[in-house]
N, C-alpha and C positions, 0 to 999 in steps of 0.2 A: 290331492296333492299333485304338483305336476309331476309327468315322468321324467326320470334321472337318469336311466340306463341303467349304466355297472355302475357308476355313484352310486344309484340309488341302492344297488344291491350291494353295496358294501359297506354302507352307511347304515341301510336296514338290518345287515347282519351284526354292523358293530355294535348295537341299539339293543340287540334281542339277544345279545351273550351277556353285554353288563347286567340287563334286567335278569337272566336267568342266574347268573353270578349271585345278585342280593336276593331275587326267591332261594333258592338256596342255603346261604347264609342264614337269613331268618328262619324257614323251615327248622333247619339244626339248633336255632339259637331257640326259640319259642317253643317245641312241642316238647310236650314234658315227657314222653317215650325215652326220647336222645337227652335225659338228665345225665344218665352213669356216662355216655358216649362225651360231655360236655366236661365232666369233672375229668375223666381221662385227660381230655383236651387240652385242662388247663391244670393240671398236674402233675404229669408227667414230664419230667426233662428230655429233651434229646440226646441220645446215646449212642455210641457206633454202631451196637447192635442191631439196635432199628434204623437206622441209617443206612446202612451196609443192608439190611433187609427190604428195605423199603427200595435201592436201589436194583437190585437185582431182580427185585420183580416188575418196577414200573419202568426202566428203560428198554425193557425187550419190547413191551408194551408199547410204548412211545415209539419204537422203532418202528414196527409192527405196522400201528394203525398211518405212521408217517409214507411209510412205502405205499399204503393204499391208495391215500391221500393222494401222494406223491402220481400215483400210476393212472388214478381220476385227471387228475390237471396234464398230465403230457398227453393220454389220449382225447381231451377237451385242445386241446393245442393240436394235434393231428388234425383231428376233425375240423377244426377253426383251418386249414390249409385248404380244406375241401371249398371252403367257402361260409358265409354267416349265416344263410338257410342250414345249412346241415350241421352246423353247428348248432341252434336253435332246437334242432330235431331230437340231435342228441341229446341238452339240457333235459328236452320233455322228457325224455325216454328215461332218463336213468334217474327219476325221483322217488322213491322210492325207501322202507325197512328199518331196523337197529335195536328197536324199545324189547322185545322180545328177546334179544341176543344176552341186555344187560341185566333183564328178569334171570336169564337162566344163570349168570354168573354171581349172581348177588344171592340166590338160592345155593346154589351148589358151593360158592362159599362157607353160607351158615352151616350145611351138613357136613362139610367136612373138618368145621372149627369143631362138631359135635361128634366127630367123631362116626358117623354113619351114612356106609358108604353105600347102602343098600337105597337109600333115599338120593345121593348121589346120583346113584345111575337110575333110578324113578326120574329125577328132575331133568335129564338130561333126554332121556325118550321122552317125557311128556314133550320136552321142549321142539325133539324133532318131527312130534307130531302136532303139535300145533303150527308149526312151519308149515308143514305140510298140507295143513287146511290155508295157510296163506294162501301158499303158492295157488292153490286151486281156487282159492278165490278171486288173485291176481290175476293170473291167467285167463279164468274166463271172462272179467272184468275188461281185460285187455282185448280178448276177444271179439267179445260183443257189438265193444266201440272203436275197434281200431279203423272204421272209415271215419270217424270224427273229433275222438280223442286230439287229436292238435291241434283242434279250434278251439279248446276251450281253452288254449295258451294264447293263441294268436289266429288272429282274420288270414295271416298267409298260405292261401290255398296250396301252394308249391314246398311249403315246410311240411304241411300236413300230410302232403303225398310223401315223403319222405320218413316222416314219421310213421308209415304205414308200413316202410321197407323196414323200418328197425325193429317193429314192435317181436315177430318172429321169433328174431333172435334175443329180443329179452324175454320174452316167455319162456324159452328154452334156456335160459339164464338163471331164470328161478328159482330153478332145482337145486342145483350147484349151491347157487350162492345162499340160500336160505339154509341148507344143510352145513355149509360153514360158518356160517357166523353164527349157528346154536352149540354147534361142536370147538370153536373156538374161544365161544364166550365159558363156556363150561371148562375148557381148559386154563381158563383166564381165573375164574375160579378157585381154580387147584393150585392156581400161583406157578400151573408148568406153564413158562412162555418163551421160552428161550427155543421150543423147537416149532412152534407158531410162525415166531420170530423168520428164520430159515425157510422153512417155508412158504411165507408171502415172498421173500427176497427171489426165491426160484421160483414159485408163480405170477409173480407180478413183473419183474424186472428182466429175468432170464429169461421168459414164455411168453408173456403177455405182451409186452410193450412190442419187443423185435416182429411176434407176429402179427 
């Protein structure tokens, strides 16, 4: 297909949410596992209860991951000041993580709908130890190839020296950020989000952006 640019990249993402929208759908709708999940579904009335429930856990949330979001696109927007090479550089640099985050909150959920907290905190160290095999395998991934890692984005030899100045500091970025989004996803889990919430507000908005 020909290239589009940011079309293309908006188009392609609008493309590859609807599709995963109806994977989705079907997955829940066809596997006989998610039958009792299905009769809920279609049984149960809405209620303030769970309204009022279902609000106070998924807006902190929404806030949450909107601020992240939010602190990605204004530092894509700084960087875009520097120029379209180091803006480029950046794209490469920060591709990366998540699948792992939502494994640990989708577990530490079920333990604690069951009631065992002992498995809680099993799934939550397993989780920051598998992080922590990421990271080392990111890292020296990173390593290895950081003189050629941003050719395999693009032919431009001057984005790629560039990319080579950033790689550094996302290897050292690793650390941090892999050990929050295991610790966050697990708190995400326990349905505590509200102090999540606050805290990206003051790391990302308060700390991060200004510096």
């Amino acid at each position: 297909m020909p290239e589009l640019g940011l079309l293309g990249a908006g188009i392609s993402t609008f493309i590859s949410r609807i599709i995963m929208l109806l994977l989705f759908i079907a997955v829940f709708m066809l596997r006989t596992d998610y039958k009792p999940y299905r009769k809920g579904f279609t049984h149960i009335r809405i209620n303030k209860q769970s309204w009022r429930r279902l609000n106070s856990i998924g807006w902190p949330i929404s806030l949450q991951q909107g601020l992240e979001a939010g602190t990605f696109c204004v530092t894509a927007i700084m960087v875009g000041w520097l120029g379209s090479l180091e803006l480029a550089a950046h794209q490469i640099a920060i591709t990366i993580y998540l699948g792992l985050g939502a494994a640990v909150a989708i577990r530490t959920s079920y333990y604690k709908g069951a009631n065992d907290w002992y498995m809680v905190r099993k799934i939550t160290i397993a989780g920051l130890h598998l992080g922590l095999i990421v990271v080392c395998i990111v890292c020296t991934t990173l390593f290895m190839t950081q003189s050629w890692l941003g050719l395999i984005f693009t032919d431009n030899l001057h984005v790629n020296a560039i990319v080579k100045t950033l790689l550094p500091i996302l290897m050292l970025y690793q650390i941090g950020d892999s050990a929050q989004i295991i610790l966050a996803n697990s708190l995400r889990g326990l349905a505590d989000v509200k102090a999540i919430m606050w805290i990206s507000f003051l790391a990302y908005f308060i700390i991060a952006i200004p510096a």
